[in-house]
C-alpha positions as CSV (number, residue, x, y, z in Angstrom):
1,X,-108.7,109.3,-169.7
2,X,-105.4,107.4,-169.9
3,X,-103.5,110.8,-169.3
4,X,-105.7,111.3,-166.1
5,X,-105.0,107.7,-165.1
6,X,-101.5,108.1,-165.4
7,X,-101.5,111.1,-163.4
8,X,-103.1,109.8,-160.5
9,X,-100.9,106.8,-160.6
10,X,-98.1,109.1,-159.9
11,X,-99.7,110.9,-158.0
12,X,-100.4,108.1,-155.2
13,X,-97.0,106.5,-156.1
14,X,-95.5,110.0,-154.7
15,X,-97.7,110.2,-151.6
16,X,-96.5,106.5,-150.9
17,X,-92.7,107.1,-151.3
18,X,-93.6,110.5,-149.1
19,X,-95.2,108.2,-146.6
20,X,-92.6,105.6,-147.0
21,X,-89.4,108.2,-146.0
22,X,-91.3,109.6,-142.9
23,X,-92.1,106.5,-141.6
24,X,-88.6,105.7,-141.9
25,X,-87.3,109.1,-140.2
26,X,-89.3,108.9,-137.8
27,X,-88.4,105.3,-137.1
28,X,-85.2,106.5,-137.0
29,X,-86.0,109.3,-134.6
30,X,-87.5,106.8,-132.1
31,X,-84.4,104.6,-132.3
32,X,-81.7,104.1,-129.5
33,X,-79.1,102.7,-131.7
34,X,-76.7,106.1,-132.4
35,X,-74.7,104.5,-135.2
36,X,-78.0,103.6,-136.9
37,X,-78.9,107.5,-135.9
38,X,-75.5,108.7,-136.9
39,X,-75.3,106.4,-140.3
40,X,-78.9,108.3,-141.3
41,X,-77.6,112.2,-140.3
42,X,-75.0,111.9,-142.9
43,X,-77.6,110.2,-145.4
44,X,-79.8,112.7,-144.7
45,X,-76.8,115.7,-145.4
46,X,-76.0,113.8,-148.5
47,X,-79.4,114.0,-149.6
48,X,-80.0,117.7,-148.6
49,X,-82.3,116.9,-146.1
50,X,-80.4,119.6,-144.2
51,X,-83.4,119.8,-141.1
52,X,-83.5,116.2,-140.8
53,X,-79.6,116.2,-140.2
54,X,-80.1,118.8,-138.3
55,X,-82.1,117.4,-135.5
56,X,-80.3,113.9,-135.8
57,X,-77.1,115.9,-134.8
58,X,-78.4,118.2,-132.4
59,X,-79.6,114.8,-130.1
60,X,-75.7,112.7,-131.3
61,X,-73.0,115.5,-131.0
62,X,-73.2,115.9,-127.5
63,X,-72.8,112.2,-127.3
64,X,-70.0,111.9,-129.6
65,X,-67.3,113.9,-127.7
66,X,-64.2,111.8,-127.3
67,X,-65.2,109.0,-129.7
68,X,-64.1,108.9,-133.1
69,X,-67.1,110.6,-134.9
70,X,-66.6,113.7,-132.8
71,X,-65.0,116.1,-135.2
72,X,-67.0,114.8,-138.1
73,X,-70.2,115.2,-136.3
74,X,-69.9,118.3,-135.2
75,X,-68.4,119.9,-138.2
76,X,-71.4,118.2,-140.5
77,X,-74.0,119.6,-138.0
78,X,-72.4,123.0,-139.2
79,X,-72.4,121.9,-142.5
80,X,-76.6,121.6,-142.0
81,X,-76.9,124.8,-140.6
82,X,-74.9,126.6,-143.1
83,X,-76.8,125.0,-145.9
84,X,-80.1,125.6,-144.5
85,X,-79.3,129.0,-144.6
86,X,-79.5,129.5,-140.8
87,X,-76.0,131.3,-140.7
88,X,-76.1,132.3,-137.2
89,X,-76.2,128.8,-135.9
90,X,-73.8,127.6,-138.2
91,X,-71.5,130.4,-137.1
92,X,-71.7,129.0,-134.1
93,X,-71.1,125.4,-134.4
94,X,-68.1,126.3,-136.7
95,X,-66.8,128.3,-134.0
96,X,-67.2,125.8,-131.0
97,X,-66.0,123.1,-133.6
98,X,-62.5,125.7,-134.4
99,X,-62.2,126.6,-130.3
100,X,-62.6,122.6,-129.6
101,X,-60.0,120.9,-132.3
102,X,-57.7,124.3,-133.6
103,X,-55.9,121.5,-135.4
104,X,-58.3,119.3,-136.7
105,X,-59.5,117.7,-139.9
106,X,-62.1,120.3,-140.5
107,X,-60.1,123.4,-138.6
108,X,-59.7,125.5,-141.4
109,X,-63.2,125.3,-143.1
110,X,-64.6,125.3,-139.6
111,X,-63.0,128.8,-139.4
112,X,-63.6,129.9,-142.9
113,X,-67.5,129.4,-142.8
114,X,-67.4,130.6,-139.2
115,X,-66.4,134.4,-140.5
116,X,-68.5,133.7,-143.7
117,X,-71.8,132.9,-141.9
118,X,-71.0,136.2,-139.9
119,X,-70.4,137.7,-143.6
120,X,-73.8,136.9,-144.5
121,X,-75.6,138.0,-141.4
122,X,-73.7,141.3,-141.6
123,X,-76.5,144.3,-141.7
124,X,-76.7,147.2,-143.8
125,X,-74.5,149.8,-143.0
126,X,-77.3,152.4,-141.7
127,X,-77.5,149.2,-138.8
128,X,-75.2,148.3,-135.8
129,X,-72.1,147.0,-137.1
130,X,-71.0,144.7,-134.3
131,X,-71.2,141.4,-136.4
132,X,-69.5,143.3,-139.4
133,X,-66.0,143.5,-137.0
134,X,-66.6,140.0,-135.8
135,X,-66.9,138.8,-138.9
136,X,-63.4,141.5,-140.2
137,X,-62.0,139.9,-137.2
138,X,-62.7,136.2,-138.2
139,X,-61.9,136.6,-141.6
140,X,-58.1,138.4,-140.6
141,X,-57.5,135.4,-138.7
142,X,-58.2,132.8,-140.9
143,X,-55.4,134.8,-143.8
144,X,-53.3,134.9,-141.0
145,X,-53.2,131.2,-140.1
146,X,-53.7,129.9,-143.7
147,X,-52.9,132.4,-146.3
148,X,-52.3,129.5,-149.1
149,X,-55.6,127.8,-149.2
150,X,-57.7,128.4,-152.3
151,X,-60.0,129.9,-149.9
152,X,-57.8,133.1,-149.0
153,X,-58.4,134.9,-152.2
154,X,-62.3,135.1,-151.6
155,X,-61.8,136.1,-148.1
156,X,-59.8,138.4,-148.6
157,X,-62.4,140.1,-151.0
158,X,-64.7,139.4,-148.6
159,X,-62.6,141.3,-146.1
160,X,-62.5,144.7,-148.6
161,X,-66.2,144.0,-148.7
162,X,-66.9,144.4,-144.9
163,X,-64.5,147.4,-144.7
164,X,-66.3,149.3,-147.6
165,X,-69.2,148.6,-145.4
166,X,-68.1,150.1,-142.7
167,X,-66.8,153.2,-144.5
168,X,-69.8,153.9,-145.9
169,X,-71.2,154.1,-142.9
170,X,-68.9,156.8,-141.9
171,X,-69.5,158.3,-145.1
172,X,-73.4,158.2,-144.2
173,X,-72.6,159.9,-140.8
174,X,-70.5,162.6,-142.4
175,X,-73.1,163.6,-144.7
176,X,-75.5,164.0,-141.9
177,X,-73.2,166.2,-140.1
178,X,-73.2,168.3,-143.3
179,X,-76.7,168.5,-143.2
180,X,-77.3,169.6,-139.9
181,X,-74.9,172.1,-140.3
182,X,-74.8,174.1,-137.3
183,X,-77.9,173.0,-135.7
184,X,-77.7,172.6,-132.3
185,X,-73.9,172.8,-132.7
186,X,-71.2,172.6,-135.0
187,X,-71.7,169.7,-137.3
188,X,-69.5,171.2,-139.6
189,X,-67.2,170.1,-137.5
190,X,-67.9,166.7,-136.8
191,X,-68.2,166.2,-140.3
192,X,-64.6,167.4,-140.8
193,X,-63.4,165.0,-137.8
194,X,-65.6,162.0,-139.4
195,X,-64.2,162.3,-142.6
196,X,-60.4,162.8,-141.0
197,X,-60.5,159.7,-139.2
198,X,-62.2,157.4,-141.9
199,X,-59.2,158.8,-144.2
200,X,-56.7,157.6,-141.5
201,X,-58.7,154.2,-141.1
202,X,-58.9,153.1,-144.8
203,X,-56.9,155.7,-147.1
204,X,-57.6,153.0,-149.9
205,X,-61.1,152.9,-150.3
206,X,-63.4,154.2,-152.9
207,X,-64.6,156.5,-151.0
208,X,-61.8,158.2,-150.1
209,X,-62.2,161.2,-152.6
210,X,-65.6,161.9,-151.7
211,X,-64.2,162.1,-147.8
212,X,-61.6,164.6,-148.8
213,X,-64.7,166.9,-150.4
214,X,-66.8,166.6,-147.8
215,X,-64.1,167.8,-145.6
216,X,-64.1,171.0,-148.3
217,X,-67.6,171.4,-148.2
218,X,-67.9,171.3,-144.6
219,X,-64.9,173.8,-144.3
220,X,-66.7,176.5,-147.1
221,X,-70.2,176.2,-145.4
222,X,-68.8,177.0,-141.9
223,X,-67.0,179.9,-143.2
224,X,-70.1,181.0,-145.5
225,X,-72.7,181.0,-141.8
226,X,-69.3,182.1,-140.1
227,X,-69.5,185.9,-138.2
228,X,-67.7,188.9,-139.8
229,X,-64.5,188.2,-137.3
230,X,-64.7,184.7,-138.1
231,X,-64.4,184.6,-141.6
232,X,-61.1,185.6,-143.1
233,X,-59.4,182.4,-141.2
234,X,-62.8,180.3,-142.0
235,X,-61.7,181.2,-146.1
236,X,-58.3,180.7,-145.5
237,X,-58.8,177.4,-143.9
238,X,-60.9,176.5,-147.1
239,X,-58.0,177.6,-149.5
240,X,-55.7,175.5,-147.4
241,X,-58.5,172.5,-147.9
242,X,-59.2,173.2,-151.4
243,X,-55.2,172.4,-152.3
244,X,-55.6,169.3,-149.7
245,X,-58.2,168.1,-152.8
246,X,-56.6,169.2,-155.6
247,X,-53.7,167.7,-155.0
248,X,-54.7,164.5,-154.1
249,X,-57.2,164.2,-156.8
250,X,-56.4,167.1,-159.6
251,X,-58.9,165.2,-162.1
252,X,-61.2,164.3,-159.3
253,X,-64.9,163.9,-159.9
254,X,-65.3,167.1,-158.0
255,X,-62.7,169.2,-159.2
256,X,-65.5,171.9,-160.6
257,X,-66.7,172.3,-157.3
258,X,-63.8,172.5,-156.0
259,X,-62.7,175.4,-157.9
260,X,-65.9,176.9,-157.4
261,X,-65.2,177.1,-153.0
262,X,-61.7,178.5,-154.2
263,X,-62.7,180.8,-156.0
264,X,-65.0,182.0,-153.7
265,X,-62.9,181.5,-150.5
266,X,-59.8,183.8,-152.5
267,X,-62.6,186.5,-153.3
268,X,-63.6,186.9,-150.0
269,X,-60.3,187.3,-148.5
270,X,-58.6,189.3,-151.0
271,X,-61.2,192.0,-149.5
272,X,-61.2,191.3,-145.8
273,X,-58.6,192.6,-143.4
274,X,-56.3,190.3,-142.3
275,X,-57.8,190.3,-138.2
């Protein structure tokens, strides 16, 4: 019985503080005064009441240009997006905020959480990549104009991050051209070009191996579903890709297979004429 009384004690003393703050906000809502308004936003932030900041700012930054509060405002408002996990919003604010005061107090934040928010909204790589470059793009700038903060490090392995993205989305599209084969074409081909130009692109990435086999595979299987007059070059040209490979990688992950197209390739034109 006591337990059940205490309970419901706090129970009503909750509901009454509850109450209590939205009375207040939405005193504070109806008010006119903007340094009362503005004093309450950055309680409200402190507190991580993130939407009630929020929609304090929205109404005071337009009103704050030019005053003393402008940068502050602005940049907080940001802040409230980005921790209420709306990150295209916030990308937004901290953008207007780095194209409004380049050399302000919050300038490089501003610009750091700019290209993270886009980071964060970045899709998978099976998606349109348009906010994956932004972001790139974002981040690039911000090691270019401060390469010494403390923040540089993590956005420059942010940076790798996108990139990988993006090359695995060429990777994906290379695949496919595998697949298809020469339906409706020749995807061999495309594959082989794919591959060529994500080497060129990003020669460092971790995916860079697996590029320079596809390009193999893609050269055997077009020689393999090649006509007679067709194949001896076709075999050659596989030979030729096979030492690309070997040399590159000569304890690749796909060195058996590898040697397996070679083996093949030399077979085959051992016995064909030469035209």
């Amino acid at each position: 019985m006591v337990r059940n009384k205490t309970t419901t004690l706090i129970l009503l003393f909750a509901i009454a503080v509850f109450f209590s703050g939205c009375g207040e906000y939405n005193r504070i809502l109806k008010s006119t005064d903007r340094d009362l308004k503005y004093t309450y936003a950055k309680k409200y932030f402190e507190e991580k009441k993130y939407k009630r900041s929020i929609d304090l700012l929205e109404e005071l930054v337009p009103y704050m240009k030019g005053t003393a509060h402008a940068e502050e405002s602005l940049y907080l408002l940001g802040q409230s997006y980005y921790n209420s996990k709306d990150y295209l919003s916030s990308t937004q604010i901290f953008t207007t905020y780095y194209n409004s005061y380049p050399r302000g107090e919050y300038a490089e934040p501003a610009l750091y959480y700019a290209a993270y928010g886009m980071y964060l909204d970045s899709p998978p790589p099976e998606l349109d990549q348009s906010k994956t470059y932004k972001s790139i793009s974002e981040f690039q700038r911000y090691m270019e104009l401060y390469p010494q903060t403390e923040r540089a490090e993590q956005a420059r392995e942010y940076l790798f991050e996108l990139q990988e993205k993006l090359v695995l989305k060429e990777l994906m599209a290379a695949k496919l051209y595998l697949r298809l084969g020469n339906y409706m074409g020749n995807n061999y081909e495309a594959c082989v070009i794919t591959s060529r130009e994500a080497l060129k692109n990003y020669p460092y990435s971790k995916y860079a191996e697996e590029f320079q086999m596809l390009i193999l595979r893609a050269r055997f299987d077009l020689a393999e579903n090649s006509i007679s007059r067709a194949k001896a070059q076709r075999y050659r040209t596989v030979i030729d890709e096979y030492f690309n490979y070997i040399n590159s990688y000569p304890s690749g992950e796909f060195t058996k297979e590898a040697e397996e197209y070679y083996k093949i390739a030399q077979e085959v034109v051992d016995k064909l004429p030469s035209s």
